[in-house]
C-alpha positions as CSV (number, residue, x, y, z in Angstrom):
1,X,-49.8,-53.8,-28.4
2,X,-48.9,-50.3,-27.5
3,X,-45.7,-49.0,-27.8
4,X,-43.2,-46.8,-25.1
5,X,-41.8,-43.5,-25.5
6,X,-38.5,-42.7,-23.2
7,X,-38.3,-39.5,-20.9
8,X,-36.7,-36.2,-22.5
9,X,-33.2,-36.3,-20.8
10,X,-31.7,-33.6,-22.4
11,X,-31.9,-30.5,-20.7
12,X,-30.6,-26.8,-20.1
13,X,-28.1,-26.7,-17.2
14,X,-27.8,-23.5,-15.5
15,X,-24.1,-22.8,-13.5
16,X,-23.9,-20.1,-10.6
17,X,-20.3,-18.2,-10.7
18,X,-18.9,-16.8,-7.5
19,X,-15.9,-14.7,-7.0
20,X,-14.5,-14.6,-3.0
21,X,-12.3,-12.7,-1.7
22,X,-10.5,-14.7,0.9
23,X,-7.6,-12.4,2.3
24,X,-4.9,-9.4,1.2
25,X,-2.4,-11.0,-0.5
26,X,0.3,-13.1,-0.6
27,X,-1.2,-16.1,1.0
28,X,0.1,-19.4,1.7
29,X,-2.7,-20.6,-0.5
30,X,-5.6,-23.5,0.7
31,X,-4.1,-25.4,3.7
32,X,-5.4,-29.0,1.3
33,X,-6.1,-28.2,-1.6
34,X,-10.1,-28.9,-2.2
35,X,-10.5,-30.6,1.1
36,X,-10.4,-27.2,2.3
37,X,-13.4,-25.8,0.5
38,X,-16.9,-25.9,2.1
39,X,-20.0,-25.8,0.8
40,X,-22.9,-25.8,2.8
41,X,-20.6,-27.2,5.6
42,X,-19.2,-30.4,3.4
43,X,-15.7,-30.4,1.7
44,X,-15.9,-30.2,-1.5
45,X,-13.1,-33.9,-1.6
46,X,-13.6,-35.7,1.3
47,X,-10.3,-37.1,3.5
48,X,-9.4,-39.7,0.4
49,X,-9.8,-37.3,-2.2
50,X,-12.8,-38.3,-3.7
51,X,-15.3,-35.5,-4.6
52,X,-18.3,-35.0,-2.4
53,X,-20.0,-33.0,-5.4
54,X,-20.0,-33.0,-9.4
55,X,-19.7,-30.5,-12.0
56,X,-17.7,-27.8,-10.4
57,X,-14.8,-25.7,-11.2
58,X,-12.4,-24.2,-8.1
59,X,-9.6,-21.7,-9.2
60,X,-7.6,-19.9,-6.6
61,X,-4.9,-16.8,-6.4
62,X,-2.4,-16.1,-3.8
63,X,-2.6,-12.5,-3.9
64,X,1.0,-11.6,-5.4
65,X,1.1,-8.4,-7.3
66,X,1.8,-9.6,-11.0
67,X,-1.0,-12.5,-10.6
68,X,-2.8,-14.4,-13.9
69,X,-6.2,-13.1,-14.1
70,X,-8.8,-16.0,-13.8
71,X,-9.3,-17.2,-17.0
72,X,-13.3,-18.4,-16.7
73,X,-14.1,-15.3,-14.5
74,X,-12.9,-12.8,-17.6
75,X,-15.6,-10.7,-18.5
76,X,-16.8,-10.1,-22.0
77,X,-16.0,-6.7,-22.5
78,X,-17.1,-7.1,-25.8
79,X,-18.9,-9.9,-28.4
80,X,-20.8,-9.8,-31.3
81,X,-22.7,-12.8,-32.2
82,X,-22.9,-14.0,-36.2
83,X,-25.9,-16.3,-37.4
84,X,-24.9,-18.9,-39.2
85,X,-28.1,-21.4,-39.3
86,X,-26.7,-23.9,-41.4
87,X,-27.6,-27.6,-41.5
88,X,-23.9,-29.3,-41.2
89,X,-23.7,-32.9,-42.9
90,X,-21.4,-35.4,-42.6
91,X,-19.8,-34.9,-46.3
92,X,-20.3,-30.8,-45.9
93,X,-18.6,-29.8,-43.3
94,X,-19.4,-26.1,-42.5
95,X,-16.9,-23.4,-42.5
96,X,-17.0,-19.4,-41.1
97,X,-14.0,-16.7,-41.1
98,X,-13.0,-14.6,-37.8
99,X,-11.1,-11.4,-38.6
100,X,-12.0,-9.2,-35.7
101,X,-9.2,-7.8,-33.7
102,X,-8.5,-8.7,-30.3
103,X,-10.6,-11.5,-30.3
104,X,-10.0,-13.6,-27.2
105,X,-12.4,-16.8,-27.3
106,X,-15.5,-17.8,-29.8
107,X,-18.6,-19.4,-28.6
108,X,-20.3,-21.8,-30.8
109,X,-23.7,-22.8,-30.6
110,X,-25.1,-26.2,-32.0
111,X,-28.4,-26.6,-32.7
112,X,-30.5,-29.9,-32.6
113,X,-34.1,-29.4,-33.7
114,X,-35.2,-33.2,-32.8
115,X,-33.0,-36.0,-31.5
116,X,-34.6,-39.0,-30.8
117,X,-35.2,-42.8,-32.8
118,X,-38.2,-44.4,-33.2
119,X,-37.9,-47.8,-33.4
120,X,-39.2,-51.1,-35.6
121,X,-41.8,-51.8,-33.0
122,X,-42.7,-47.9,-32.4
123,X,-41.1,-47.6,-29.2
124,X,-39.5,-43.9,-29.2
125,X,-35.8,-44.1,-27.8
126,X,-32.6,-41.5,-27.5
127,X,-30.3,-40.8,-30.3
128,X,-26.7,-40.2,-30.5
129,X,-24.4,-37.6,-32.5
130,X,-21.1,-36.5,-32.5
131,X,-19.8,-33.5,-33.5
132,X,-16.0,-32.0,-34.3
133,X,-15.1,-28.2,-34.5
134,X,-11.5,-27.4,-35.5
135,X,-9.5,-24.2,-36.4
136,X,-7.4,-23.2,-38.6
137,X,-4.8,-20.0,-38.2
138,X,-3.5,-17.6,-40.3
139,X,-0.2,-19.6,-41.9
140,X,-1.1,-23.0,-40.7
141,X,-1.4,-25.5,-43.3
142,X,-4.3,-27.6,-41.8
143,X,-7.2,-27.7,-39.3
144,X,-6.7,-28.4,-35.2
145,X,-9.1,-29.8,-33.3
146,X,-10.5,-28.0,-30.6
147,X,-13.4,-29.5,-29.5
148,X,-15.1,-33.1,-29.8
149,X,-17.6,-33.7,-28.3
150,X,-20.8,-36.7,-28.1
151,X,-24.6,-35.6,-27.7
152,X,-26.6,-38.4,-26.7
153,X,-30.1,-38.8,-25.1
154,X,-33.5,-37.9,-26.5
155,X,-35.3,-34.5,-26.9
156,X,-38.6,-33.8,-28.2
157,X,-38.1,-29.8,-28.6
158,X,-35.0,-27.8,-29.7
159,X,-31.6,-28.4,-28.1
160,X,-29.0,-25.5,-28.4
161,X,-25.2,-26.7,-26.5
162,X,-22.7,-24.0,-26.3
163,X,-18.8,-24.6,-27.0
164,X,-16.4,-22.0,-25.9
165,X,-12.4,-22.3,-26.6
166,X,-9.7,-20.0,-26.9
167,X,-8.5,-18.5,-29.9
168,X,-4.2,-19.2,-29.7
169,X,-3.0,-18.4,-33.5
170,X,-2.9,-15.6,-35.6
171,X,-6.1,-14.2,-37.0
172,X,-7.7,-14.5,-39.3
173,X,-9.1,-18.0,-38.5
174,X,-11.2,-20.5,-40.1
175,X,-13.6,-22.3,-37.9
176,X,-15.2,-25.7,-39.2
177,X,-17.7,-27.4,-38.0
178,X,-18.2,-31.1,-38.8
179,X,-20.8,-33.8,-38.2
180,X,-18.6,-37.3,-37.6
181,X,-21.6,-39.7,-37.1
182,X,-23.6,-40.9,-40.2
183,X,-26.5,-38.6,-41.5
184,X,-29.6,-39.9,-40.7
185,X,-31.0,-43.1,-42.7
186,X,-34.8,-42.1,-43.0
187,X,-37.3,-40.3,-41.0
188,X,-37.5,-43.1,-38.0
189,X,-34.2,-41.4,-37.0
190,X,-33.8,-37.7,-35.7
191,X,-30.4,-36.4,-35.3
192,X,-30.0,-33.1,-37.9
193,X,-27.4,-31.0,-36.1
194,X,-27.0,-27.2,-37.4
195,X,-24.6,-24.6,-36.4
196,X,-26.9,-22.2,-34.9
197,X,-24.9,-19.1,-34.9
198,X,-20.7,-17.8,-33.4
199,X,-19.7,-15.1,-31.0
200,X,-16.3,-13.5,-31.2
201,X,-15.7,-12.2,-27.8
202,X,-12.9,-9.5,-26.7
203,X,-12.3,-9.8,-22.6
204,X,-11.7,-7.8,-19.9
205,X,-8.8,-9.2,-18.3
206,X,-8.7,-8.6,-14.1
207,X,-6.0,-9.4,-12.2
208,X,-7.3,-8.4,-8.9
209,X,-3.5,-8.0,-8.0
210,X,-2.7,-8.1,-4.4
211,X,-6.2,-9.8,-3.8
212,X,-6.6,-13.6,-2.7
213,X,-9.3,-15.2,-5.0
214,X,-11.4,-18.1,-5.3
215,X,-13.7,-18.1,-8.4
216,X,-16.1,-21.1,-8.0
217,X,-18.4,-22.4,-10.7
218,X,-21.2,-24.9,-9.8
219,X,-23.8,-27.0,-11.1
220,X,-27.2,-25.6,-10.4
221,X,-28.6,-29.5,-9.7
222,X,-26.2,-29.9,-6.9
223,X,-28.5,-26.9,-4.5
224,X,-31.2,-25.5,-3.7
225,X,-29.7,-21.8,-3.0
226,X,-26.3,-20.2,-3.5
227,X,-24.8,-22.2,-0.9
228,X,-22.7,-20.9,2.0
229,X,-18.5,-21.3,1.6
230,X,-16.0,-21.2,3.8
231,X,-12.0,-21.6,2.8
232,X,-9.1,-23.6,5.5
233,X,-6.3,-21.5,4.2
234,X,-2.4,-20.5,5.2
235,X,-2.6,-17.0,5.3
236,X,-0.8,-13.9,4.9
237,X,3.0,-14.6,4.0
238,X,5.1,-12.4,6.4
239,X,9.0,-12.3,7.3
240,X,11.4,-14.3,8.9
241,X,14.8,-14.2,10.6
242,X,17.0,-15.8,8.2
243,X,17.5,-18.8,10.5
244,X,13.9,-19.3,11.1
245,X,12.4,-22.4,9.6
246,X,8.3,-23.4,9.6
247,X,7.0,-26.7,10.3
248,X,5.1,-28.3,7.3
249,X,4.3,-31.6,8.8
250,X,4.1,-31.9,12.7
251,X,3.1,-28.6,14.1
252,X,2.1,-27.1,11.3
253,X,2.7,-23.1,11.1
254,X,5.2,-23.2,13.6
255,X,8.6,-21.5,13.7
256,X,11.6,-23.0,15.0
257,X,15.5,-21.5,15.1
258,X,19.1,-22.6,14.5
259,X,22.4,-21.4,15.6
260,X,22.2,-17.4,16.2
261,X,20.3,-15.0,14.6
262,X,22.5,-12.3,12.7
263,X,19.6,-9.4,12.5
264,X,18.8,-10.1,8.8
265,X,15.4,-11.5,7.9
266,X,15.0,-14.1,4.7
267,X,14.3,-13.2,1.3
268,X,11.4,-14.9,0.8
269,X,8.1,-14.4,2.8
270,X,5.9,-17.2,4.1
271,X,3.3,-18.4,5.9
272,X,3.2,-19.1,9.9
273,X,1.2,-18.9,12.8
274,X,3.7,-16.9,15.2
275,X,2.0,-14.2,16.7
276,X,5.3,-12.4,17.0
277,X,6.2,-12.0,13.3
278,X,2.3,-11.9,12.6
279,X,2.6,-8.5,14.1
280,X,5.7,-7.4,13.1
281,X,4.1,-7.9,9.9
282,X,1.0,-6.0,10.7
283,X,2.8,-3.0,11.9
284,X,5.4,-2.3,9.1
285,X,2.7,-3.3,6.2
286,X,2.2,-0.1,4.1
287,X,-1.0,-1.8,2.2
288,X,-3.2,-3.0,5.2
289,X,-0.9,-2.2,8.3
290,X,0.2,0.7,10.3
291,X,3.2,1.6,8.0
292,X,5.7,2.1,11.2
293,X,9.5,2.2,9.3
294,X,11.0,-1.2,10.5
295,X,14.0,1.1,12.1
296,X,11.3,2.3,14.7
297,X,11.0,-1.7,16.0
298,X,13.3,-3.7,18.3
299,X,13.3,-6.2,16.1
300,X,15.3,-8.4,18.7
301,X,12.7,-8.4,21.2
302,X,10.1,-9.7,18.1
303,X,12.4,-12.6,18.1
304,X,12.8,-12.9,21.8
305,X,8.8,-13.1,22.1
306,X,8.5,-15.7,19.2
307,X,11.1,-18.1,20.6
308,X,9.1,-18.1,24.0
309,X,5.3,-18.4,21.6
310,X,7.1,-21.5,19.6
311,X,7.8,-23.4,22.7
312,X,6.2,-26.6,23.1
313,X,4.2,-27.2,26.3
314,X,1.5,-30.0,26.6
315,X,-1.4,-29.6,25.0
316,X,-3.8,-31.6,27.6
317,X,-4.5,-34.7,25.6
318,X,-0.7,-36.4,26.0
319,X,0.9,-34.1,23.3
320,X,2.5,-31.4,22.6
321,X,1.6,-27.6,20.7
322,X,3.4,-24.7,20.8
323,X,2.9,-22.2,23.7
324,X,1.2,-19.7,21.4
325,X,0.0,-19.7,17.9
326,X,-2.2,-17.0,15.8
327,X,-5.1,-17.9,13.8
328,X,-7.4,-15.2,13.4
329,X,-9.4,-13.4,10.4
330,X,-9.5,-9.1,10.9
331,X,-12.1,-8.2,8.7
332,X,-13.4,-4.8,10.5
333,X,-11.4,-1.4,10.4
334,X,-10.3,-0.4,14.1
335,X,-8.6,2.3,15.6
336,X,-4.4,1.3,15.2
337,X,-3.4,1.1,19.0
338,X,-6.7,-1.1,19.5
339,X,-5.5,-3.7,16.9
340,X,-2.0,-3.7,18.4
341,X,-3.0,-4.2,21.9
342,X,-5.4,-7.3,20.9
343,X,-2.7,-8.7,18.6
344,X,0.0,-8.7,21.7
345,X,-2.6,-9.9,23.8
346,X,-2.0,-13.1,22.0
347,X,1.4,-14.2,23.2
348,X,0.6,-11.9,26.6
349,X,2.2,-9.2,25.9
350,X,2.0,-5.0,25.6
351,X,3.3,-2.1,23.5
352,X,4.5,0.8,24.6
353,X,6.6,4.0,22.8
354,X,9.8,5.2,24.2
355,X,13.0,6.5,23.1
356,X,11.7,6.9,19.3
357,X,10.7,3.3,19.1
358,X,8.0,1.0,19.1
359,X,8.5,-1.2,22.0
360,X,7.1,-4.6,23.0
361,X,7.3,-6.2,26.2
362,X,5.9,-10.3,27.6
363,X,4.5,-11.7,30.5
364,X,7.3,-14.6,31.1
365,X,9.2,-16.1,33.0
366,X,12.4,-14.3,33.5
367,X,15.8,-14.0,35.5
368,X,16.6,-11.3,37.7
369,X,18.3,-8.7,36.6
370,X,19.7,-7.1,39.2
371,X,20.2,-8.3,42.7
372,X,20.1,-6.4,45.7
373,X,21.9,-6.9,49.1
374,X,24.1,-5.7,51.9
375,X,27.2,-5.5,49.6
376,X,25.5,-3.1,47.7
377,X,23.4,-1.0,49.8
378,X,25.3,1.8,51.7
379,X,26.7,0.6,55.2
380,X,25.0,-2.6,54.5
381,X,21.2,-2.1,55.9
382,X,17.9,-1.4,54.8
383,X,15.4,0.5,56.2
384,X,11.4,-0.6,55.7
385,X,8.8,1.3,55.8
386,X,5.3,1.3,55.2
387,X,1.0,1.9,56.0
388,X,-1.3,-0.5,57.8
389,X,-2.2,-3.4,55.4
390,X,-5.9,-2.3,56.0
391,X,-4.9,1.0,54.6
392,X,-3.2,-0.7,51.2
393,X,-4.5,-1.0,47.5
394,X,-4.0,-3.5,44.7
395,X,-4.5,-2.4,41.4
396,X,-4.9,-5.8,39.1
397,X,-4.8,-5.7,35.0
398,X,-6.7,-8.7,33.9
C-alpha cells in the first residue's frame, strides 16, 4: 500500500498598508463605525455587524490638533537587527538583553526548519508547536508574557513567523524565548523551533495633527489589486448658537432651536449638515477658509437662513427632511468669491459686501416691509407711468 502526504499549508502572508486622508480636521468621525468603510464597493461589516472580510485592521483620527499618532502606521526611524540562531528547547529556554536607548518595539523572528509528522503507516501529516516569549524590565522581579502563540500545519521548507510588541518598562530588558510543547520524540516528528534573530526598533512617531486619518491594513488573500475605498463620515465640526441642538437619530445632521438665541455660539464644535453654519464655518476658518474676522459677518442673518434650511417640508415619499441640508466633499482650490457663491447657492441664497461687512441674503418667503398707500403718498394719488410692453425687457438670474 502506498502511503499520503498532506499539502504544505503554511505559508508567507503578505499585508498592504494604506494611509487616507479623509478630510481637515475635526471631524465627526465614521457616520457607523466599519459599516461605513468600502472596499471595492462592499462594507467592510455588513447591516448586522458581521464582517464582510477577514484579517484587517481599521484605525481612524478625527483631525484634532494634539491627536495620538497611529500606532501600526509608525515608521521605523531606526532598527538594528541581532542574530541569535539558537535552537530553543523546552527545558532551555532562550534568553537575550536589550539596552539600546529609545527603543520603541522588538521584532522577534521564529524559525522552523521542518514541521511536519510522519506517521506509523507513512502517511506525512501537520505538526503542532507552541511557543511563549516574555519580558522582563529593569527592577521587575519576574518575567511577563507578551506573546503566546500556536503554529500548527505542515511545511516542508523553512518557516520564519514574525512577533512584534511594545516595549512598556524600563530598559534594559530581558527577552525569553520558550518552547511550551514537548521536544520532539524521534525523527518521525519535525517541530525544532529556533529563535532566528531580534530587532530593536526606535519610531518615528506622526501625528498628522489637524489631518483626518484612516490607516487600513489588509490581507493580501482577500484581492486581487489594492482595492478602491471609500469612507460614510460626519464631517467637519463647526459652531453653533448656544441654543442649537443636532439631531442624532431622526434627521440626522439637522439643527433645531429653543427659546431665543442670545448672540453667543457653544463651546464645543460639532458636526451638522446646515448649510448656513457650514459656511459660516468656511468663511471665518484661518486653516482651510477665507479667514474673514467673525465681526465682519451678521451673524444674525446666518441664523435666520439656518432656521428657514432646517424646516421640514415633505420629502416626496410620505415623509419629511429638512428644506435644505449640505453634503458635499471640496477637494479642488477655487478662487474665494466662487466657493462662496456655490456654497449659498445651497440654501438659495447670495453674498454681497456693504457697510464693512460680509452680507448674506435668501430667496424666501417673506412679509412686507413696508406698505404703500394713499395715507402715505402726498395728496393721496399716484401717478403711473411707463413704455409699450413690446418695448420692455426682463432680465432673469437662473
Amino acid at each position: 500500500m502506498g502511503y499520503t502526504q498532506a499539502d504544505d499549508s503554511l505559508q508567507s502572508v503578505q499585508f498592504a498598508t494604506l494611509l487616507d486622508l479623509l478630510s481637515e480636521g475635526e471631524i465627526g468621525g465614521l457616520d457607523d463605525g466599519l459599516k461605513s468603510v468600502y472596499l471595492d464597493g462592499t462594507a467592510i461589516q455588513d447591516s448586522s455587524g458581521n464582517d464582510n472580510f477577514s484579517g484587517y485592521t481599521v484605525t481612524t483620527r478625527t483631525g484634532t490638533n494634539n491627536q495620538g499618532c497611529i500606532h501600526d502606521l509608525e515608521d521605523e526611524g531606526s532598527s538594528s537587527e541581532v542574530t541569535v540562531n539558537t535552537q530553543v528547547v523546552k527545558a532551555t529556554p532562550v534568553v537575550r538583553t536589550i539596552s539600546t536607548a529609545n527603543t520603541d518595539r522588538v521584532r522577534v523572528t521564529i524559525k522552523v526548519p521542518l514541521l511536519r509528522k510522519v506517521e506509523d503507516d507513512g502517511d506525512i501529516t501537520g505538526n503542532t508547536v507552541q511557543i511563549r516569549i516574555a519580558a522582563k524590565y529593569s527592577g521587575d522581579a519576574d518575567y511577563t508574557t507578551v506573546k503566546t502563540d500556536t503554529i500548527d500545519g505542515k511545511s516542508s521548507n523553512l518557516y520564519l513567523r514574525d512577533y512584534v510588541f511594545d516595549l512598556t518598562g524600563t530598559l534594559p530588558v530581558d527577552i525569553r524565548v520558550s518552547r511550551i510543547s514537548d521536544d520532539d520524540p524521534d525523527t518521525n516528528h519535525n517541530s525544532q523551533t529556533w529563535w532566528q534573530s531580534y530587532t530593536a526598533i526606535i519610531d518615528e512617531k506622526l501625528k498628522y495633527p489637524n489631518s483626518a486619518l484612516a490607516y487600513l491594513r489588509l490581507d493580501s488573500r482577500q484581492f486581487n489589486n489594492i482595492p478602491k475605498r471609500k469612507y460614510l463620515i460626519r464631517g467637519i465640526k463647526v459652531k453653533l448658537p448656544s441654543n442649537a441642538t443636532v439631531d442624532t437619530t431622526t434627521h440626522i445632521g439637522r439643527v433645531t432651536y429653543s427659546g431665543v438665541w442670545n448672540g453667543t455660539f457653544a463651546t464645543d464644535t460639532v458636526w451638522c449638515n446646515d448649510p448656513a453654519w457650514c459656511l459660516y464655518d468656511l468663511l471665518i476658518a484661518t486653516r482651510y477658509g477665507c479667514s474673514i474676522p467673525e465681526s465682519s459677518l451678521d451673524k444674525w442673518d446666518f441664523y435666520s437662513i439656518s432656521q428657514y434650511c432646517n424646516e421640514l417640508v415633505s420629502n416626496g415619499k410620505g415623509g419629511q427632511e429638512p428644506r435644505f441640508t449640505c453634503n458635499i466633499l471640496i477637494n479642488q482650490r477655487k478662487d474665494v468669491y466662487t466657493v462662496i457663491k456655490e456654497m449659498a447657492s445651497i440654501f438659495r441664497g447670495m453674498s454681497y459686501y456693504g457697510v464693512g461687512n460680509v452680507m448674506m441674503l435668501q430667496d424666501k418667503p417673506q412679509d412686507s416691509q413696508y406698505l404703500l398707500g394713499p395715507s402715505n403718498v402726498i395728496d393721496g394719488l399716484f401717478e403711473y407711468s411707463g413704455v409699450s410692453q413690446k418695448a420692455r425687457h426682463t432680465s432673469v438670474k437662473v
